[in-house]
N, C-alpha and C positions, 0 to 999 in steps of 0.2 A: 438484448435490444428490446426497447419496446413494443406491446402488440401494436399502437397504433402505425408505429413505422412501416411493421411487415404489412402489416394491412393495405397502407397503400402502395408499398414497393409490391406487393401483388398485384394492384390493380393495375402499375405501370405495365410490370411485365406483362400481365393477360391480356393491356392496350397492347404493346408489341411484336405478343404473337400472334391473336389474331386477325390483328390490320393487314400480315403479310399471306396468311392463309386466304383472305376474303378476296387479296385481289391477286390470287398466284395461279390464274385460270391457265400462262404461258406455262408454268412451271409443274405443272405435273407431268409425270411419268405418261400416268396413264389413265384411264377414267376409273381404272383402280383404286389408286392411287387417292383420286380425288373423293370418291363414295366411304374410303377408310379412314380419311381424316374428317369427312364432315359425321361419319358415327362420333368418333373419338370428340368432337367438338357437342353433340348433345348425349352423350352418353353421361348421367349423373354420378354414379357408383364410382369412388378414386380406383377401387382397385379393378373393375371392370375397363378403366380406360387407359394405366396402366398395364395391365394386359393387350390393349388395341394397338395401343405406343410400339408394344416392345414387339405386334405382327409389323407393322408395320417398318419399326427398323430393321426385325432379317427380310422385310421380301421388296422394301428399298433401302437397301446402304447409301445406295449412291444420289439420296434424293438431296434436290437441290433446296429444299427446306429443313435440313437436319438441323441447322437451328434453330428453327423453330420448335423441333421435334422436341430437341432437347430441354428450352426453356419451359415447354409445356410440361414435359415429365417433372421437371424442377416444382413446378407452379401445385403438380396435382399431390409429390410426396407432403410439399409443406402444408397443403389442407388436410396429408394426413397424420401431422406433427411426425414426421420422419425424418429427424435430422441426421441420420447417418448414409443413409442413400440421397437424401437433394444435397450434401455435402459429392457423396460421388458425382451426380451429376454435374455440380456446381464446378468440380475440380476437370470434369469431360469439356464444359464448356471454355472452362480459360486454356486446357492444352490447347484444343481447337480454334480458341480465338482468345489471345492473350488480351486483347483490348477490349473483348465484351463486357460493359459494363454490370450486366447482368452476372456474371462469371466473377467478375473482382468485387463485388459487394459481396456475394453469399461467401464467398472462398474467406475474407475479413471476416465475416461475422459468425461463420459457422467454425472456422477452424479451434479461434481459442477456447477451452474449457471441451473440445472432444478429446476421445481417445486416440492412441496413438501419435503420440507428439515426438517428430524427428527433423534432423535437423532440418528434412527438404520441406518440411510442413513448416515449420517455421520459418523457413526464406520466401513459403507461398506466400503463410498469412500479409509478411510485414509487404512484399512488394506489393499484393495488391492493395492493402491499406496507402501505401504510399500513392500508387495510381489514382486511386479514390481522392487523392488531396492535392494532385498537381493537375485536376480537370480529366481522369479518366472516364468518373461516374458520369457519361453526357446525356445516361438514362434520365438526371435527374434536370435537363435543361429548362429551360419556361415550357417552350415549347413542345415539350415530351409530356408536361400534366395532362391526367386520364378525366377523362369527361365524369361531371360527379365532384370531384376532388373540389375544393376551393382553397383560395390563394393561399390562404394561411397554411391549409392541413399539407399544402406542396411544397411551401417554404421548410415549415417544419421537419419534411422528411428530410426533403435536403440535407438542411441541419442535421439531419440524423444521420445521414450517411458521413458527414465528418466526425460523429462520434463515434461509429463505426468505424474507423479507421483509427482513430486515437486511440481506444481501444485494444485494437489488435495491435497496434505499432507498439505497446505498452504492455501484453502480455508478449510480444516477440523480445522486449529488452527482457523482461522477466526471466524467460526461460534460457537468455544469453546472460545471465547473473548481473546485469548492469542495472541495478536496483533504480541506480536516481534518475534514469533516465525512463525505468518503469513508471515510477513515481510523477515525474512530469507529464507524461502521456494520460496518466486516469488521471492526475489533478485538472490536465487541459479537457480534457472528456467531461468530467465532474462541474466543472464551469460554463460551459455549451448544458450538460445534462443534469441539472442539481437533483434529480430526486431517481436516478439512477443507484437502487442499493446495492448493484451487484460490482460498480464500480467503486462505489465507496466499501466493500468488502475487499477487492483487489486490495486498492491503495494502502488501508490498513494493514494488509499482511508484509506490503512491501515496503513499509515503512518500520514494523515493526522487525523485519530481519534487515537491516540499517542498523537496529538501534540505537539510535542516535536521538529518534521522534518520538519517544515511548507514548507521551502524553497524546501528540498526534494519531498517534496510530491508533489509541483507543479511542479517541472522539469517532474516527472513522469507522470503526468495526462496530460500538454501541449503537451508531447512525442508521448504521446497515440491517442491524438488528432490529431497529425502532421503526425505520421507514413502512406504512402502511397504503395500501392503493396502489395509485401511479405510482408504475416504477420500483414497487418492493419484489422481495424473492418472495420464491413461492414458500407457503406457510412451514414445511417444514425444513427447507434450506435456515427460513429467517428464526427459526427458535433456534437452532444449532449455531448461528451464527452471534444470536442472543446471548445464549449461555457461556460462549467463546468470551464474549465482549465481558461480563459480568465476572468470570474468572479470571479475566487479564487485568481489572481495573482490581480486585481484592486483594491481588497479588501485588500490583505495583504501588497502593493506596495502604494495605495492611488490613482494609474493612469495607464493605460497604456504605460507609458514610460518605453522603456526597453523590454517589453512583446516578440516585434520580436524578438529579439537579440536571449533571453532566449531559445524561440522556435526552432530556428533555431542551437544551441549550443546541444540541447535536443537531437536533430536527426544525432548528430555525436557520440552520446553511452547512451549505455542504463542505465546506473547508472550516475549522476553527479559525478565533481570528490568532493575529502573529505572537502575543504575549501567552497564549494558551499552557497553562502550567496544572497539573494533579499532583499534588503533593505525596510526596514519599514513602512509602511506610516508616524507613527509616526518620525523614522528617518527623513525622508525625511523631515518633516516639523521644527524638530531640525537644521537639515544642512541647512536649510534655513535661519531661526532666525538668527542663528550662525552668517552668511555671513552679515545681515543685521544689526546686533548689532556691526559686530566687533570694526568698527572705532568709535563707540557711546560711548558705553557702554562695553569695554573688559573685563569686571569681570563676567557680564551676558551671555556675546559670550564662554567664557569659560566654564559656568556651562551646555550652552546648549551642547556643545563640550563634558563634561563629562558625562550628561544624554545619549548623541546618543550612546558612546561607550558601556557603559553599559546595552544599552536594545539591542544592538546588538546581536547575535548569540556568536561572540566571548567575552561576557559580563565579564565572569568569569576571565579570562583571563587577560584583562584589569583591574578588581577592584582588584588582586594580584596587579598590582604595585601600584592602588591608596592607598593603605593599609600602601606603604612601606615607605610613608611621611606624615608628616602632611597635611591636605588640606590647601588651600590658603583660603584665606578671600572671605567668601559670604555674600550677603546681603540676606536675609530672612522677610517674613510675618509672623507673628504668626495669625494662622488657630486656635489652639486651646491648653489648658495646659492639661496637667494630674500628680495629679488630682489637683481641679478647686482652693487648695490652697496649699501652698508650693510645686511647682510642679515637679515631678520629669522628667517628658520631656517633650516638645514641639513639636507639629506639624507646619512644615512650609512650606508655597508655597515659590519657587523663582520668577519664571516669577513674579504670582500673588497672591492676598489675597485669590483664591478661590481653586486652584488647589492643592493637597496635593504630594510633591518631598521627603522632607525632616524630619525626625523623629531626633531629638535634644535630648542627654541624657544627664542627669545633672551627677557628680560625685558624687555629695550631693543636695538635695533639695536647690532649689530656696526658699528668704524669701518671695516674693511675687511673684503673678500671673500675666502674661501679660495680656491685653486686646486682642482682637482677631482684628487683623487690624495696632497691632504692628510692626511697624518696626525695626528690630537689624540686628550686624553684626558679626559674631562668624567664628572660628576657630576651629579643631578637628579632631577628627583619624575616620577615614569609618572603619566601624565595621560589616555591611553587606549590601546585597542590595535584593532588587526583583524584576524582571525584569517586570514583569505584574501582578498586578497595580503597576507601579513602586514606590519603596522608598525605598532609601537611609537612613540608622541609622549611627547617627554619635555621636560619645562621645567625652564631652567637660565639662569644668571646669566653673566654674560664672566668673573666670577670664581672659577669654577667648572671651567674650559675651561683646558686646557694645552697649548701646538702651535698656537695659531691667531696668525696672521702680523700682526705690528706695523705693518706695510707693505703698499703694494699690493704683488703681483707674489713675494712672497717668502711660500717653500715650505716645510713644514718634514716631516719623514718620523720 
């Protein structure tokens, strides 16, 4: 979350608790009572008034301002950046008062990314994110802004408390394996918060176990890596996340070419836009061949031309129109028959003998079986494809088919 938010969701709360200490002259105990909370109130030292907190909760249990007790302990850990006790507190606060606004924002914003993640930590986080979104937060009313604050900086928290909650609604899918619903919650987060790298670091990882978004998922994680100022992690979170980004993108591209571009496009919005594509490694070495075959070999330049299209992102897309003619004439290896007599299709490398592109279906069984190392030259309708491992099925007729062996045992190249 960002510092400006807690910044002033402190001021709210430290308006909340001591408006009720100033006029609680009915409600003390005792004149005790009242002399140990007004120490506690100019006492500067956190951990000196923390110690005053916690005289005062064993020698009044039963005081009729334990909530305030409480949000104040809340108030003095977070000026000592101790998120694992104002997380205690925070989680004292919502047993005691499920509806404390105070209690269901820190519980949202503190639980995700601590330790100890179970399943009842995760039923906390997401209810009270929910609460926060169906008007629980009433801390954050018009009429709750703390004197000081101006319009803007209280609308803004506001806002902030729903991305606090998207947030955690989005690390709770997370941790229940329901990816794409993780994925909607920080993409809704990321849209309310654009220069949020910690959420553009989420989304990336959870889009990247989908696999489905690869090229997404690395815009998101370079983003996270690049984000500087407002809203970036802290310096050595954002290099590890850097280096993350920059080994997924070498990996899925084959090189760093391109990588700046990408980064630097990254840090103009927080979502890519919808055609957003990073080319292959595999492409990449297609479009190579391609260029290098074409004045050789244009029948080979071509298959590698249809292979790149097809393992591309927009694959689908492309294999509608291969569908809507017949293919052109390729040359093929037979890899292998099935089965090993009158065979009903063929497995065939193009480039080579070893690599498997092409699944050949007969109309009717073949009278005999090719050798493995056969070369032929066939015609026929693309019937489906699969992008990773790639292969292409094509249906074809014997009359279609040039090179395949009259004979058992006989080879033809």
């Amino acid at each position: 979350m960002r510092t400006v938010s807690r910044t002033i969701l402190s001021a709210a709360i430290a308006a909340g608790v001591l408006a009720p200490l100033a006029s609680a002259v009915a409600q003390w105990a005792d004149r005790g009572e009242y002399d140990l909370v007004l120490m506690i109130r100019s006492e500067g030292s956190p951990q000196k008034r923390l110690d005053l907190i916690d005289t005062w909760r064993k020698q009044y249990p039963k005081s009729q301002l334990a909530e305030s007790r409480r949000e104040l302990a809340l108030t003095t850990y977070q000026s000592m950046r101790d998120w694992p006790h104002m997380l205690a507190v925070a989680r004292e606060i919502n047993t005691a008062e499920p509806s404390n606004p105070v209690g269901l924002y820190w519980c949202a914003s503190l639980i995700p990314g601590s330790s100890g993640v179970s399943p009842e930590t995760i039923t906390l986080a997401e209810a009270a994110a929910r609460a926060l979104l169906s008007g629980g937060s009433a801390m954050f009313a018009p009429d709750k802004k703390p004197a000081g604050t101006t319009e803007a900086e209280w609308r803004a928290s506001r806002a902030a408390s729903a991305v606090v909650a998207r947030r955690a609604l989005g690390w709770a899918a997370w941790q229940k394996k329901d990816l794409t619903e993780a994925a909607s919650e920080f993409t809704a987060a990321l849209k309310e918060d654009p220069k949020n790298a910690e959420m553009s670091a989420w989304l990336g990882i959870v889009l990247s176990l989908q696999k489905d978004k690869p090229a997404q998922a690395i815009w998101s994680v370079l983003r996270a890596g690049a984000l500087r100022d407002e809203g970036a992690l802290p310096d050595d979170q954002r290099l590890q996340v850097a280096q993350t980004a920059e080994r997924a993108y070498v990996a899925w591209h084959g090189s760093a070419d391109g990588l700046d571009a990408v980064r630097q496009k990254s840090l103009e919005s927080a979502l890519p836009p919808a055609d957003f594509t990073i080319e292959t490694a595999s492409s990449v070495a297609l479009r190579n061949l391609e260029e290098q075959t074409r004045a050789t070999n244009p029948q080979l330049a071509d298959w590698f031309h249809t292979r790149r299209m097809l393992e591309d992102p927009g694959g689908g897309q492309f294999f509608k129109t291969l569908q809507s003619q017949p293919l052109p004439k390729l040359k093929g290896i037979v890899i292998r028959c099935s089965p090993e007599t009158r065979p009903e299709q063929v497995t065939l490398g193009i480039r080579d003998g070893s690599t498997e592109e092409v699944l050949l279906k007969f109309a009717s069984p073949m009278r005999f079986a090719a050798d493995p190392g056969t070369e032929i030259e066939f015609t026929g309708n693309a019937e489906s494809f699969h992008a990773a491992p790639f292969q292409l099925v094509v249906t074809t007729d014997a009359k279609n088919v040039e090179g395949w062996p009259a004979r058992p045992g006989a080879r033809k190249h």
